[in-house]
Phi, psi and omega in degrees: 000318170280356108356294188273342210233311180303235097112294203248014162260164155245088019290191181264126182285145196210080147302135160290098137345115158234142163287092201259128123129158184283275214279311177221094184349130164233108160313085186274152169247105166282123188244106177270160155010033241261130174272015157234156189306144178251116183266170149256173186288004197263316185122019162266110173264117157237178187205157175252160199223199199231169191233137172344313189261041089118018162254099216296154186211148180271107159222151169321147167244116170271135172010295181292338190280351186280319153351292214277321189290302147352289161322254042123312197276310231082328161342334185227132176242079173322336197279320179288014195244128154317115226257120176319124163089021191223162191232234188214341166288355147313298183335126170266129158338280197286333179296295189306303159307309171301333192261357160275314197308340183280309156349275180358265191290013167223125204298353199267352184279186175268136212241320166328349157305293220288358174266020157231171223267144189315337180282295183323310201303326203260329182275349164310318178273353179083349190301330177250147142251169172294129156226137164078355214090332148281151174271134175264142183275159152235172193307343165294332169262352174292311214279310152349272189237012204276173173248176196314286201322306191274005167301308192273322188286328196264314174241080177277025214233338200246118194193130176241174148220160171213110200257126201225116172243131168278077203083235217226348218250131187267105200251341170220140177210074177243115181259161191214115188239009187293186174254230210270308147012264152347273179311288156356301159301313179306299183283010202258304167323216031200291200324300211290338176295325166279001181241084187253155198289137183253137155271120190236147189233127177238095195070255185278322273202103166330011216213188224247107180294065191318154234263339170224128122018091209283341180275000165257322137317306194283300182301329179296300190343278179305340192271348190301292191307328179276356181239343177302170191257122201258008180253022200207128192303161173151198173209180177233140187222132176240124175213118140271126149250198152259053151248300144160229173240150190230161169220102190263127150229164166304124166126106199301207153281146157269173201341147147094318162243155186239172174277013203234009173211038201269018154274323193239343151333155188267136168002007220250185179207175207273287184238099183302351183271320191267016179245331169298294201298337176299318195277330190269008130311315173108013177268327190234154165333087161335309186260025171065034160226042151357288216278344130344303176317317199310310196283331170310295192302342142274302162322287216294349187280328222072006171291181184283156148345112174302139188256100152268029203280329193263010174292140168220195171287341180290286193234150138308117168217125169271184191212113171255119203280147173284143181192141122350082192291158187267097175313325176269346161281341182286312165299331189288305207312301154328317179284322196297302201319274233315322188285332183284319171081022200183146152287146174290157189268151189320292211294347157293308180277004154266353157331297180292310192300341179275329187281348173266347159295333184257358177052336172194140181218140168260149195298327180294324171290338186291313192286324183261352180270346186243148172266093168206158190318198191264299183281012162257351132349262189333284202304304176298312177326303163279006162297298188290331166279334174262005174248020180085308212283008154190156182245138166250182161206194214006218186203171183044216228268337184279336180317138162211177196233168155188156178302150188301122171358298176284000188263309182307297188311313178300330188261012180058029176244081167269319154322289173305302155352285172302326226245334162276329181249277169294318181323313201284330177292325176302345173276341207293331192285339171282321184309331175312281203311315181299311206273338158324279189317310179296326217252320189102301162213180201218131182271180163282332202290339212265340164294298207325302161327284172335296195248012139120317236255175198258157177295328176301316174266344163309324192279316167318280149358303174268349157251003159268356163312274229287317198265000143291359177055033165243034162201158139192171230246135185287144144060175153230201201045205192297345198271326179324142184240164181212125192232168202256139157269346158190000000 
């Protein structure tokens, strides 16, 4: 069979065979990895997908889909390839003017640009390549300075939209096929009318919190455009709603990334050439870690989380939820700089964010809901535990975390605060006691659980029992019990 299977692939596929099971023989096929489309030898490409009921199936992969897959491998950088039937007389002037002016005007670009004469510039940037001896646009430069016209003949795949629903009532439906530039602007203009403002007074000190993020906008914005898949018909759509906003393009995550590791994955995007020329405009994230900008502009507000839940292999789509921003949280994040001299790093603030949704979390749960190692987990953790803004309490594997006294107090849940911590320490001699009963007696080890607490504090806990003359203690050393007295 492994034979028989190298023998009829194009490249030849190299599997593993095996006989599996007793009573009734099975044949496993071990299949690695492939890093390229796999034919069969008759020239039939399939790839596999899931069915509506959540069961896999074999279809055809069509022409355009080897594009995407490639993409996808890394193997192709559809954005970097010279787009047939096209000149440098594509190319819009003022397109061109424009993309110095953004140079310009942003400190994160490469400003060495702006000393070179328009053929360098395009070849710097990757927009022409050599074909033939001539510079040829390629789709990054097309997509980039092309003008409308050769945009709609050459890349008819490049189409935006930005959409405002009130209810049910369609208050904006304005589409854009110009190019990226351009479009960008437009629509960054379109937005702002629609992004009003909170006046949050943080101490002395005033100003006005728009209702999304606007660097954060900007960044979902631009990644729509930089990461979609430009060989598969579609648009990237910015919708307001009363839910909040969401931005969508065609064209899934590629090899390697998820919603469930899109923090800590290593960089890669779909067309690494229009996504290199975005950063060295100064329109997109230098160090590739965008999506970072994204999750700060929520987090530093206290909003919810960006929602990628509705991405599939077809699209990406994020949801930046409409929220309130959390004033007191906001005033801590602030007190945190001014002591500090620095901000917290994103994985402190989903730290916190989780702990003020979930109010007590254990290091296990932490570890599996954030994506991050154990020992850089461990490493925030005690950061964050020696600046006050979270408390732990027992030890080893018992350990949990929750926000900090001064985190409670600034947000005026000072009531919740006493009611996780003290309170729960004024329950412990009743929780002792109930489990007394049920159990019959108790060790120290069987509290340490119970509450949570360290040994030390467990033994505390049970010899102010015995010495209220509500326990009394069985035996001693480790082996010692504790049985309730009344």
């Amino acid at each position: 069979m492994s034979a028989m299977i190298a023998n009829k692939t194009v490249p030849p596929i190299s599997v593993r065979a095996q006989l599996i099971g007793e009573d009734i023989p099975v044949i496993q096929v071990d299949v690695p990895k492939s890093q390229s489309v796999v034919a069969t030898k008759s020239g039939k490409i399939l790839r596999r997908m899931m069915k509506v009921d959540g069961t896999p199936e074999s279809v055809p992969m069509y022409p355009y889909e080897i594009a995407t897959r490639l993409s996808d491998l890394g193997k192709l950088d559809y954005s970097a390839q010279p787009v047939p039937g096209s000149s440098r007389e594509d190319f819009d002037p003022l397109e061109r003017d424009r993309l110095r002016r953004i140079i310009a005007s942003y400190q994160s670009s490469d400003r060495n640009l702006l000393e070179l004469e328009d053929e360098d510039l395009e070849k710097s940037l990757r927009l022409t390549v050599s074909v033939n001896g001539g510079m040829t646009p390629t789709l990054t430069g097309l997509l980039l300075i092309g003008s409308e016209e050769s945009l709609r003949r050459l890349v008819p795949t490049n189409e935006a939209v930005f959409q405002v629903l009130v209810g049910t009532d369609i208050r904006v439906n304005q589409t854009y096929r110009g190019p990226l530039l351009k479009t960008i602007e437009q629509i960054a203009e379109a937005f702002k009318p629609w992004n009003p403002g909170t006046e949050l007074n943080v101490g002395l000190f005033s100003s006005m919190v728009p209702e999304f993020d606007e660097r954060a906008f900007r960044e979902a914005l631009v990644n729509a455009f930089g990461h979609r898949d430009y060989s598969v018909l579609g648009r990237v759509r910015v919708l307001m709603d009363d839910a909040g906003l969401t931005i969508a393009n065609p064209g899934g995550f590629v090899e390697g990334i998820s919603i469930h590791n899109l923090l800590t994955a290593e960089p890669h995007g779909r067309n690494p050439c229009l996504m290199d020329a975005l950063k060295r405009t100064g329109l997109a994230e230098r160090a590739g870690r965008g999506i970072d900008r994204i999750f700060e502009g929520a987090l530093n507000y206290g909003r919810p989380l960006p929602d990628y839940s509705r991405s599939n292999e077809r699209g990406v789509s994020v949801l930046l939820p409409r929220s309130a921003p959390d004033t007191a949280f906001v005033e801590l994040l602030a007190e945190e700089r001014e002591r500090s001299g620095r901000s917290l790093p994103l994985d402190g603030l989903l730290i916190l964010d989780k702990l003020k949704g979930e109010r007590r979390c254990s290091f296990e749960v932490l570890l599996k809901s954030l994506d991050m190692s154990d020992q850089r987990l461990r490493t925030v953790l005690g950061q964050l535990t020696e600046s006050g803004l979270v408390e732990s309490s027992g030890a080893g594997v018992r350990r949990s975390y929750m926000l900090g006294s001064k985190v409670s107090r600034r947000s005026g849940k000072v009531v919740e605060y006493v009611r996780q911590s003290d309170i729960d320490r004024v329950r412990y001699p009743e929780l002792i006691t109930k489990l007394m009963k049920k159990q019959g007696s108790v060790t120290k080890s069987d509290v340490m659980e119970l509450l949570h607490l360290d040994a030390n504090q467990a033994y505390y806990q049970l010899r102010k029992l015995v010495r209220e003359g509500r326990a009394q203690k069985i035996g001693g050393g480790r082996s010692a019990r504790y049985e309730a007295t009344r």
